[in-house]
N, C-alpha and C positions, 0 to 999 in steps of 0.2 A: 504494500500500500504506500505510496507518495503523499507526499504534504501539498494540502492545494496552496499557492501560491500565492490565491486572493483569498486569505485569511484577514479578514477587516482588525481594524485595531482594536476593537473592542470585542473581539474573539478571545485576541492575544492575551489582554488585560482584561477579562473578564467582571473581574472585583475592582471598583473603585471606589477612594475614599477620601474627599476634600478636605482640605485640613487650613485652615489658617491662625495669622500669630494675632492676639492682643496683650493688653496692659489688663493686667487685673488689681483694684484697689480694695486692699484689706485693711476694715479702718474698726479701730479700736480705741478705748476710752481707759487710761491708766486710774484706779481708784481716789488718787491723790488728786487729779486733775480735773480740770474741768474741761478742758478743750479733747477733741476728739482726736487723735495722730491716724495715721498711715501708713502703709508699706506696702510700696507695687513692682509689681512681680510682672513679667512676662507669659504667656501663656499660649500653648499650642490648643485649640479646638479643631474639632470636628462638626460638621456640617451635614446633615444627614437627608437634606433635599436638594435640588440642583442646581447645578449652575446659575441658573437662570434667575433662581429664588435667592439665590446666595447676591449677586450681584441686584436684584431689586431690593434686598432685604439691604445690602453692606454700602452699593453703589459702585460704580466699576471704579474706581480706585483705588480700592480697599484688594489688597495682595492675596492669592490665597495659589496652593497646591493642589494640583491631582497628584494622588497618588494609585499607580496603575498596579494590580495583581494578578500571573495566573491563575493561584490557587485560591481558596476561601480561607485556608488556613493559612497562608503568610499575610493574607488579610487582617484575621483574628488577632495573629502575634505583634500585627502594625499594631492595633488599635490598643492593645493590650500596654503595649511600651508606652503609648502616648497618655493612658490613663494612669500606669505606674509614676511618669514623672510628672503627675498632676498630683495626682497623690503623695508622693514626697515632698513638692514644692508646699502643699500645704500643710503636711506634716511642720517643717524646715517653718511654715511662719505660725501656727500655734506656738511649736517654743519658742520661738524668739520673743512673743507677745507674753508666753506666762513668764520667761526667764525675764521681761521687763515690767511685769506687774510683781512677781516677786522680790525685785531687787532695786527696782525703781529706775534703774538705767539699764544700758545695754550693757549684758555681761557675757562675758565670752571668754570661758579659763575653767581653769580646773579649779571644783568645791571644795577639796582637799589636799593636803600635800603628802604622797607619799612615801617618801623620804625616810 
């Protein structure tokens, strides 16, 4: 059996999956304070209608990726990596918010000395 030749691109790439970056503001209130702070983060999304809606919803200037897959499952693994580093980034900013409600400033070191 031979490979047809006019295998469309979306044969090829079966699975696809937009993704674009934003700024995300995590905004938080220190107990001592009154004023509300801040901490923005960068962020990969996922887009889960099309092109089309993505650009009427974002507007065509707003940047974004295809990402093309043969299988479903490197699909899966894509989507999977971009929610694990969503999930660490907000991991990474709860502590940084409770290490500054507990300590009152930004602290970054070692609680003890083991020595």
């Amino acid at each position: 059996m031979t490979n047809n030749e006019e295998t469309s691109q979306k044969e090829q790439n079966a699975y696809e999956v937009i993704t674009y970056e934003d700024n995300v503001v995590f905004n938080y209130t220190l107990p001592e304070k009154e004023e509300p702070e801040s901490l923005e983060h960068e962020l990969t999304f996922i887009w889960e209608d099309t092109i089309e809606k993505f650009i009427e919803e974002h507007g065509a200037d707003k940047p974004y990726k295809v990402n093309g897959f043969k299988r479903e499952r490197a699909r899966d693994i894509f989507l999977e990596q971009v929610e694990g580093r969503t999930d660490d980034l907000i991991e990474e900013v709860q502590e940084e918010i409770a290490n500054k409600m507990k300590f009152g400033f930004e602290f970054t070191g070692q609680l003890h000395n083991d020595d």
